[in-house]
The first five atom37 places (N, CA, C, CB, O) and aatype in JSON, in Angstrom:
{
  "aatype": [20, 20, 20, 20, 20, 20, 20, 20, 20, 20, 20, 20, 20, 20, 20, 20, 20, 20, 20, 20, 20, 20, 20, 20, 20, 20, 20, 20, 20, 20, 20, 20, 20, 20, 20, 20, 20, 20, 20, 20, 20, 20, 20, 20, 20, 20, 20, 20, 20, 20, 20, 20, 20, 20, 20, 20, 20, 20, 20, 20, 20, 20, 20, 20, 20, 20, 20, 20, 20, 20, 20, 20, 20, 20, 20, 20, 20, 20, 20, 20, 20, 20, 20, 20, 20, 20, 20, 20, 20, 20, 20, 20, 20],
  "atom_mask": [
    [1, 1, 1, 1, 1],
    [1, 1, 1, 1, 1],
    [1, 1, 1, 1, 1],
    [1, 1, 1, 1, 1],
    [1, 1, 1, 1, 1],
    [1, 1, 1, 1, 1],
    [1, 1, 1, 1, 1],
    [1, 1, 1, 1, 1],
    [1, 1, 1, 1, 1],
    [1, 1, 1, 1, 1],
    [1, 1, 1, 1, 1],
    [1, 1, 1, 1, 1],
    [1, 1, 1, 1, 1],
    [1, 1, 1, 1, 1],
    [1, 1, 1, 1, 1],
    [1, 1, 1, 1, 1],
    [1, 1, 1, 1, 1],
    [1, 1, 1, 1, 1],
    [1, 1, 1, 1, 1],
    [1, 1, 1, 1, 1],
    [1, 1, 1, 1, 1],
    [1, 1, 1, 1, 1],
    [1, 1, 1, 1, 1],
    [1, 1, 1, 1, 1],
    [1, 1, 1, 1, 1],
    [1, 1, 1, 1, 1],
    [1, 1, 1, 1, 1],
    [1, 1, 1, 1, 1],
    [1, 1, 1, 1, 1],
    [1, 1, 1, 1, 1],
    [1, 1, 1, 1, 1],
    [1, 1, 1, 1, 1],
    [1, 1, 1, 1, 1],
    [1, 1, 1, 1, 1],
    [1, 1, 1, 1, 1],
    [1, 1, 1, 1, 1],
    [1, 1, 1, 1, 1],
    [1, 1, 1, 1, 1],
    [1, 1, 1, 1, 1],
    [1, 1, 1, 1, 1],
    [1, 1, 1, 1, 1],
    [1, 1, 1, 1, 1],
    [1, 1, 1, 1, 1],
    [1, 1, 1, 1, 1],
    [1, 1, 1, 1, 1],
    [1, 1, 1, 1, 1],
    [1, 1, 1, 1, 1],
    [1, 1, 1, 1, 1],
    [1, 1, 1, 1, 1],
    [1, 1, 1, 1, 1],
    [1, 1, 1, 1, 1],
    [1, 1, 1, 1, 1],
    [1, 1, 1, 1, 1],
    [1, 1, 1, 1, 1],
    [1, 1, 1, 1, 1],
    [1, 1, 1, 1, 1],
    [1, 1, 1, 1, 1],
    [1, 1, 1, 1, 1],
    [1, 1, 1, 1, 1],
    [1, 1, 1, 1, 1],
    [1, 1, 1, 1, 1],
    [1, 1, 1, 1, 1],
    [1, 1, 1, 1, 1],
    [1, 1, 1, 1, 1],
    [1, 1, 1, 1, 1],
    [1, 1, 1, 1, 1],
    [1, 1, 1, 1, 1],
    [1, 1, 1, 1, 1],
    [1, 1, 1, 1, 1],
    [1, 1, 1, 1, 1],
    [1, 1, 1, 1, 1],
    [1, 1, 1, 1, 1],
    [1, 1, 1, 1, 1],
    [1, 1, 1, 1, 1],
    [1, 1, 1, 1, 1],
    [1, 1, 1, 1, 1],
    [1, 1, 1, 1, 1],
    [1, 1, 1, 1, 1],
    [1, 1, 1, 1, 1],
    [1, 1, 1, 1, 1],
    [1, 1, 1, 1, 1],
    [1, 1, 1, 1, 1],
    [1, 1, 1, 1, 1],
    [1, 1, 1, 1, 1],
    [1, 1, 1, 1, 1],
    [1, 1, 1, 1, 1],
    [1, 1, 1, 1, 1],
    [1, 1, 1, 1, 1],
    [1, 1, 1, 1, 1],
    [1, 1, 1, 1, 1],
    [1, 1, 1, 1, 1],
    [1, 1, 1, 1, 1],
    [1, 1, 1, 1, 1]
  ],
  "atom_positions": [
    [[31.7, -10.9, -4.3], [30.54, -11.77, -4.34], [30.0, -11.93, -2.92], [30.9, -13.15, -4.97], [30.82, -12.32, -2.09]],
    [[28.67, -11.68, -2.48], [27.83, -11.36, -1.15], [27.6, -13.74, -0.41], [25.5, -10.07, -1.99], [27.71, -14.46, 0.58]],
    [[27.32, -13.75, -1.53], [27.78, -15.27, -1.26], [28.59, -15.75, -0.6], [28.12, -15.81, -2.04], [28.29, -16.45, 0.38]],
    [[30.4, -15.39, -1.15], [30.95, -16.06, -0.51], [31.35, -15.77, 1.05], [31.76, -16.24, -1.24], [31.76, -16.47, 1.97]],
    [[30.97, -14.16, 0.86], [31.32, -13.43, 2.06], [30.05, -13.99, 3.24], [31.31, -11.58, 1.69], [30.23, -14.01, 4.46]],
    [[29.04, -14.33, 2.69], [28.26, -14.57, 3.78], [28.5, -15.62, 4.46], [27.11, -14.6, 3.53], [28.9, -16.56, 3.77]],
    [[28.35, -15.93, 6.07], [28.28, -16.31, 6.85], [27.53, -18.05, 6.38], [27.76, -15.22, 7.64], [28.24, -19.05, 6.37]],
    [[26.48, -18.07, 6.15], [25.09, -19.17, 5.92], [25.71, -19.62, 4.54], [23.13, -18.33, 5.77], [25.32, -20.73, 4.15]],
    [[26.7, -18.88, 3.66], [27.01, -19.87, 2.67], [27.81, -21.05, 3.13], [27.7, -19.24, 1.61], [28.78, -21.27, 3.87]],
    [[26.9, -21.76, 2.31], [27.68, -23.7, 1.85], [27.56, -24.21, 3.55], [30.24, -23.8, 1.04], [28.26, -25.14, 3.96]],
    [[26.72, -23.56, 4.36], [26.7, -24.27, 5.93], [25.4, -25.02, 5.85], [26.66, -23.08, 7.39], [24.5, -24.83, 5.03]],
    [[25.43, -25.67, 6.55], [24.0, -26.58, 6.77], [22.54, -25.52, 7.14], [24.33, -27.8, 8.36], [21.41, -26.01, 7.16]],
    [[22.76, -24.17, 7.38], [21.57, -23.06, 7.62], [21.03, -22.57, 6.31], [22.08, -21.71, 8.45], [20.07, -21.82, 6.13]],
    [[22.0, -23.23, 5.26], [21.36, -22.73, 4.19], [19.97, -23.13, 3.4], [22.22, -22.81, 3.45], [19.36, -22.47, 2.56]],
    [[19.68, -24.35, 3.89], [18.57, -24.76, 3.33], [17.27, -24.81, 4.45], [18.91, -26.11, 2.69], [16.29, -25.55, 4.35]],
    [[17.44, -24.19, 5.14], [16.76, -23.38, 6.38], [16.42, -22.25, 6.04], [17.54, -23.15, 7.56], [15.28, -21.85, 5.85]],
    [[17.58, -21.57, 5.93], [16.67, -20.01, 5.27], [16.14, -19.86, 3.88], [17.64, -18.67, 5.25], [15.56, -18.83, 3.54]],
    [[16.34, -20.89, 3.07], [15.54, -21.23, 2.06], [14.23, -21.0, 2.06], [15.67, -22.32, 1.86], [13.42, -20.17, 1.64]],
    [[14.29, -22.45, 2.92], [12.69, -22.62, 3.36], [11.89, -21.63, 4.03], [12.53, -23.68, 4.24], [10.67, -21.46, 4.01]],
    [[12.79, -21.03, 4.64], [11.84, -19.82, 5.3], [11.72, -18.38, 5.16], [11.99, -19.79, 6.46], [11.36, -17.5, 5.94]],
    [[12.31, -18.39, 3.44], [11.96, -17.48, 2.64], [10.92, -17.98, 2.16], [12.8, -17.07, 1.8], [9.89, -17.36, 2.39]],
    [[10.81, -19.42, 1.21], [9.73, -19.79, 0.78], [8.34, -19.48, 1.63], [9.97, -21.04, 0.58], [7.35, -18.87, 1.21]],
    [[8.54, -20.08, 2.94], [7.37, -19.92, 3.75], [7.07, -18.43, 3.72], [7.59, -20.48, 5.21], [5.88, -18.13, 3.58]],
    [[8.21, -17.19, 3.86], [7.39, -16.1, 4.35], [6.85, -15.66, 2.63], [8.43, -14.74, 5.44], [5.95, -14.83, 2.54]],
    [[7.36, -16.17, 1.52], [6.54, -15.63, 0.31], [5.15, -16.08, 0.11], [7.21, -15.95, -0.92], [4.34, -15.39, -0.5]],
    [[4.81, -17.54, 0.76], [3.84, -18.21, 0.59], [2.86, -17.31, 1.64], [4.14, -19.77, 0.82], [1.73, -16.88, 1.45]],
    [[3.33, -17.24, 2.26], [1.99, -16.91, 3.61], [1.69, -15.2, 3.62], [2.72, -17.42, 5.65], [0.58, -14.68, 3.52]],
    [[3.21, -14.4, 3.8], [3.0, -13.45, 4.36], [2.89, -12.29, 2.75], [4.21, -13.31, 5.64], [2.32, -11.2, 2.85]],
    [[3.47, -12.71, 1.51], [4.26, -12.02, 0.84], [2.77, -12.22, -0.2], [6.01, -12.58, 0.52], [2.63, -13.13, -1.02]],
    [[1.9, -11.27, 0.04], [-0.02, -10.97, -0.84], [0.8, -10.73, -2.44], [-1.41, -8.72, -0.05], [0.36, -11.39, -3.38]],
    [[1.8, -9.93, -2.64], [2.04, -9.58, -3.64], [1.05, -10.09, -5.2], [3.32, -9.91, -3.5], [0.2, -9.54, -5.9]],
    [[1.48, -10.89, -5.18], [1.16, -11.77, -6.39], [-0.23, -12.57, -6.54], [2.23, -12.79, -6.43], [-0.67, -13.13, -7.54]],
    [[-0.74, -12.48, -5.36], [-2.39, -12.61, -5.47], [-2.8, -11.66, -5.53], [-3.18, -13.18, -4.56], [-3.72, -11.55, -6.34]],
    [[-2.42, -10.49, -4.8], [-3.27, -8.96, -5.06], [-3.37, -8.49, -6.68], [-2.32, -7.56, -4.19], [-4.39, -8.0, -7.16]],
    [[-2.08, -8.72, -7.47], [-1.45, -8.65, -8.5], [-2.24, -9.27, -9.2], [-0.26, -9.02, -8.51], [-2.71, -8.68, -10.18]],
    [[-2.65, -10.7, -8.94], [-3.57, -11.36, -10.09], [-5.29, -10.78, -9.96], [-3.5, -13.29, -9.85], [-6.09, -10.8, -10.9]],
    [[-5.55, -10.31, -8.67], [-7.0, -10.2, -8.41], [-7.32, -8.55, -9.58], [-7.31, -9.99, -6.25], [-8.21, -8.26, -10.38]],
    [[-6.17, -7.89, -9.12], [-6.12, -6.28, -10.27], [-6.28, -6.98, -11.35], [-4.53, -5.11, -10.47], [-7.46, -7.03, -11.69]],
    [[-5.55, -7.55, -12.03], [-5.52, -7.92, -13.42], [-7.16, -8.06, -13.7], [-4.57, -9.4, -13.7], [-7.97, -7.38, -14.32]],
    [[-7.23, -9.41, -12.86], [-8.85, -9.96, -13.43], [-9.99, -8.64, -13.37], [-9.58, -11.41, -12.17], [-10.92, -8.46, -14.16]],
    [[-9.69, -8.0, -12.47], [-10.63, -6.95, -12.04], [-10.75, -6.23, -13.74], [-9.89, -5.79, -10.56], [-11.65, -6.27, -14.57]],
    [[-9.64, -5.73, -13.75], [-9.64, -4.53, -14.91], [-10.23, -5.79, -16.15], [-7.61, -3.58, -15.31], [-11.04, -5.59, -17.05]],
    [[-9.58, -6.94, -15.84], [-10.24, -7.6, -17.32], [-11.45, -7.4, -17.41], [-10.15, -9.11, -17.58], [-11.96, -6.83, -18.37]],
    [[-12.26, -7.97, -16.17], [-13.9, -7.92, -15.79], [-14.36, -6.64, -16.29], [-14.29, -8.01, -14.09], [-15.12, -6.68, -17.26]],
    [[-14.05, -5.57, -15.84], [-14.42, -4.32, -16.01], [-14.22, -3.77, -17.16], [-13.95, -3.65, -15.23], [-15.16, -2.97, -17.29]],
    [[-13.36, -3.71, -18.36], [-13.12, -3.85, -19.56], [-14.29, -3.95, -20.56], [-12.37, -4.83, -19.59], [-14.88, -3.28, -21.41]],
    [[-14.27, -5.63, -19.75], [-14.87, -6.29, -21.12], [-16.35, -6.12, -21.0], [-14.49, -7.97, -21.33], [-16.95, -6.3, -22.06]],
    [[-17.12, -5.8, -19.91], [-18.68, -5.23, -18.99], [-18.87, -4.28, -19.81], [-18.68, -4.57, -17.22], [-19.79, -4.21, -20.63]],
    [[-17.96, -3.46, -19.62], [-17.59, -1.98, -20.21], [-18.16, -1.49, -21.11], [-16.48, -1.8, -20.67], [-19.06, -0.66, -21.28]],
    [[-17.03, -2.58, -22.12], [-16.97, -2.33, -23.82], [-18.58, -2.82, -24.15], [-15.54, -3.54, -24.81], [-19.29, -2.29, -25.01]],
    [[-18.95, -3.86, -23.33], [-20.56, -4.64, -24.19], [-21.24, -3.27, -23.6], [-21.53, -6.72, -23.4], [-21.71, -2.53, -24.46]],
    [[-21.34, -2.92, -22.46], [-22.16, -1.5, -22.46], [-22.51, -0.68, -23.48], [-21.59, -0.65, -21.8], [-23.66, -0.64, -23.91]],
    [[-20.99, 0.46, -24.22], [-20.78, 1.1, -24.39], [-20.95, 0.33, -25.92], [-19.93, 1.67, -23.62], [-20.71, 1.09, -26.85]],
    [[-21.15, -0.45, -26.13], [-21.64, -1.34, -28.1], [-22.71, -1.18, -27.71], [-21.32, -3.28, -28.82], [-23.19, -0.45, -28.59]],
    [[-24.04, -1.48, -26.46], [-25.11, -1.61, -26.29], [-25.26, 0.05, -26.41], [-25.48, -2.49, -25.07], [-26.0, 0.25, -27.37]],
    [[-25.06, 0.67, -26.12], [-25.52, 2.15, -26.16], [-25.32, 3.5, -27.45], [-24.8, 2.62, -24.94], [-25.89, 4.57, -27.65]],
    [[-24.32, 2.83, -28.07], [-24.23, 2.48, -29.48], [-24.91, 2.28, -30.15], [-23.78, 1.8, -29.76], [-25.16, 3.09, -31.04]],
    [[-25.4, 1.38, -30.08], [-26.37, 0.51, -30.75], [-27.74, 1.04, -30.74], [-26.39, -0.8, -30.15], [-28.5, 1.04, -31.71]],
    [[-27.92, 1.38, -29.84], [-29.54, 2.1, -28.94], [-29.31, 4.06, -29.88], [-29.17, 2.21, -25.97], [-30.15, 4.57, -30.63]],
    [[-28.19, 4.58, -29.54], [-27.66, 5.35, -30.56], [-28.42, 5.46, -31.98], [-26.37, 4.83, -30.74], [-29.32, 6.25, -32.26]],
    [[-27.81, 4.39, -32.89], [-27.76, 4.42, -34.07], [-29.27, 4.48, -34.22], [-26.96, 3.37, -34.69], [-29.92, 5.43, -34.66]],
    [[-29.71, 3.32, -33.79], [-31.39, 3.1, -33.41], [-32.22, 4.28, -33.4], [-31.62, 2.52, -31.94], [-33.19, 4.34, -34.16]],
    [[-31.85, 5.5, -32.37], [-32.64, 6.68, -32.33], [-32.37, 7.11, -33.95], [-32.11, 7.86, -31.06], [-33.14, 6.8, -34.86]],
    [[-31.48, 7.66, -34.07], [-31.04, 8.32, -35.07], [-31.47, 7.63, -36.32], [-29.66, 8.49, -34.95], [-31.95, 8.38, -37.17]],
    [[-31.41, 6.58, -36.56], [-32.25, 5.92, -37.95], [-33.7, 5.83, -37.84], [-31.83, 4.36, -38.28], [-34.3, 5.65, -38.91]],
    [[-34.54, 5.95, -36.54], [-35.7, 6.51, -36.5], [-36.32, 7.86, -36.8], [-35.89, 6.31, -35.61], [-37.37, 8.29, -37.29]],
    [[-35.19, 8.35, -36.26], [-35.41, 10.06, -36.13], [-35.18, 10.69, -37.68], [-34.07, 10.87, -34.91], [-35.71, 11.72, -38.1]],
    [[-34.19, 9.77, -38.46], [-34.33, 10.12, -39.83], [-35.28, 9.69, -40.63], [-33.38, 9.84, -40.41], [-35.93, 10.51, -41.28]],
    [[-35.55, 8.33, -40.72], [-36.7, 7.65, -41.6], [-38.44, 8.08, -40.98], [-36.4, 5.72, -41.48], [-39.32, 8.21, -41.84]],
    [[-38.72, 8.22, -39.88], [-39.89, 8.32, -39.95], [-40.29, 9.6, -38.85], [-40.45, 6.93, -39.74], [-41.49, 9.82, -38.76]],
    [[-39.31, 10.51, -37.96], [-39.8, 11.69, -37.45], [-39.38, 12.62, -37.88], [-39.73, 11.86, -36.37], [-39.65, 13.71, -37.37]],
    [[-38.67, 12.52, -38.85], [-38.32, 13.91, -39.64], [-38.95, 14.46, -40.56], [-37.29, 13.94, -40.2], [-39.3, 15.62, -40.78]],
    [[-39.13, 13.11, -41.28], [-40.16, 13.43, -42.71], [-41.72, 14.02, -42.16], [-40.5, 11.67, -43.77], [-42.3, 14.94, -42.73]],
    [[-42.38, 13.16, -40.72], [-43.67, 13.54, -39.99], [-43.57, 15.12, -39.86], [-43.81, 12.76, -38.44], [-44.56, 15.81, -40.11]],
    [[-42.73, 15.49, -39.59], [-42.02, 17.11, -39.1], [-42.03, 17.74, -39.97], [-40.62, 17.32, -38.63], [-42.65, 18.8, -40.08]],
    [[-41.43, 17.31, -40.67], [-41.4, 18.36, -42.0], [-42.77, 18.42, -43.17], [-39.97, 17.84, -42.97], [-43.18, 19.31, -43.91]],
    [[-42.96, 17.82, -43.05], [-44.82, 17.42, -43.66], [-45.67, 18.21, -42.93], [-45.52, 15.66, -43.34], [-46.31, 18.99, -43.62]],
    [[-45.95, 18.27, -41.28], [-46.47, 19.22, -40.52], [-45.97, 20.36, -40.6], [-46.48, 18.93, -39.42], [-46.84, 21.21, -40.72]],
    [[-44.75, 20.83, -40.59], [-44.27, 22.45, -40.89], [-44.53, 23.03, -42.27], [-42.66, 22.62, -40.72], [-44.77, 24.22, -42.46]],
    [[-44.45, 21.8, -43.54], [-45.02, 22.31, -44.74], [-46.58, 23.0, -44.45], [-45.06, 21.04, -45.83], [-47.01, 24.04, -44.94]],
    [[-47.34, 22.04, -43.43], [-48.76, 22.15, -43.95], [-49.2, 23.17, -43.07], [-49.69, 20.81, -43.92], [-50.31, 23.68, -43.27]],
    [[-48.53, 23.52, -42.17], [-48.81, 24.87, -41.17], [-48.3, 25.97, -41.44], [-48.39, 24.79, -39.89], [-48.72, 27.04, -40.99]],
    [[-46.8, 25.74, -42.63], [-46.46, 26.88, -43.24], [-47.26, 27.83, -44.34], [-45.44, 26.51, -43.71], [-47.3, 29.05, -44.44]],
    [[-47.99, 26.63, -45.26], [-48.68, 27.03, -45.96], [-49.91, 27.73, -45.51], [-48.8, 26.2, -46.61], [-50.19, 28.88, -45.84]],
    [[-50.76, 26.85, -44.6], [-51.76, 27.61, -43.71], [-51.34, 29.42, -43.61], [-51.66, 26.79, -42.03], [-51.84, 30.48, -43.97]],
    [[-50.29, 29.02, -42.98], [-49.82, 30.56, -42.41], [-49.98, 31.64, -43.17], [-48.42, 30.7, -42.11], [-50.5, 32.72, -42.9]],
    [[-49.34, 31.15, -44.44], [-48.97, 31.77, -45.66], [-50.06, 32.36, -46.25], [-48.38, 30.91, -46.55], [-50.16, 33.34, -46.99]],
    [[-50.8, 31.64, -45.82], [-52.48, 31.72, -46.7], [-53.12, 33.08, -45.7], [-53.84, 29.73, -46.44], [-53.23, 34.23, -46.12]],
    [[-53.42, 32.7, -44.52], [-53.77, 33.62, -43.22], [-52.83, 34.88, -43.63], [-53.29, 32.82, -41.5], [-53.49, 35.84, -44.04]],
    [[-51.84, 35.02, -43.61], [-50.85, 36.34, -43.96], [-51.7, 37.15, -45.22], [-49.02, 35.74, -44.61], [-52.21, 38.28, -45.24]],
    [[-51.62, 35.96, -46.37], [-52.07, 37.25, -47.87], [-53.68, 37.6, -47.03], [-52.39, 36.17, -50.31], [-54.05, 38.76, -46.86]],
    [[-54.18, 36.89, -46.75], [-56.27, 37.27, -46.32], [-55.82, 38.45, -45.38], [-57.6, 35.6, -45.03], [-56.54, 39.45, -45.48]],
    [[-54.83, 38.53, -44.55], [-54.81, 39.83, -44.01], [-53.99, 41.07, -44.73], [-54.31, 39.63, -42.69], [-54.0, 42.2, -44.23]]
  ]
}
């Protein structure tokens, strides 16, 4: 056991180097604020993210239910009526 063998056990220095472990975790030892600032970061960035990527989605579906209900049918109505044209121009020649 590193305890009993040590020197600073059960002596009056022990609650000295306590404290000045505490102190160097408090001041010097970023760990655990850097640690919380990543976390929040990736949360922030996540959740920005995800509403983006639903917003663009969304804008998505949008084209595509346009592009079916009212520019496809326009399209295909114009290619009928230029096909037929054509068709017509072809037999006259």
């Amino acid at each position: 056991d590193r305890r009993r063998d040590s020197p600073a056990a059960g002596s009056p220095i022990q609650p000295i180097i306590k404290d000045v472990g505490e102190v160097y975790s408090r001041l010097l030892d970023h760990r655990p604020v850097i640690q919380g600032e990543i976390r929040y970061f990736v949360k922030e960035f996540e959740e920005k993210r995800g509403l983006r990527e639903l917003r663009v989605l969304e804008n998505l579906k949008n084209t595509i239910y346009e592009a079916n209900e009212r520019v496809l049918p326009k399209c295909e109505q114009a290619m009928q009526d230029n096909l037929s044209e054509t068709f017509k121009r072809c037999k006259q020649a």
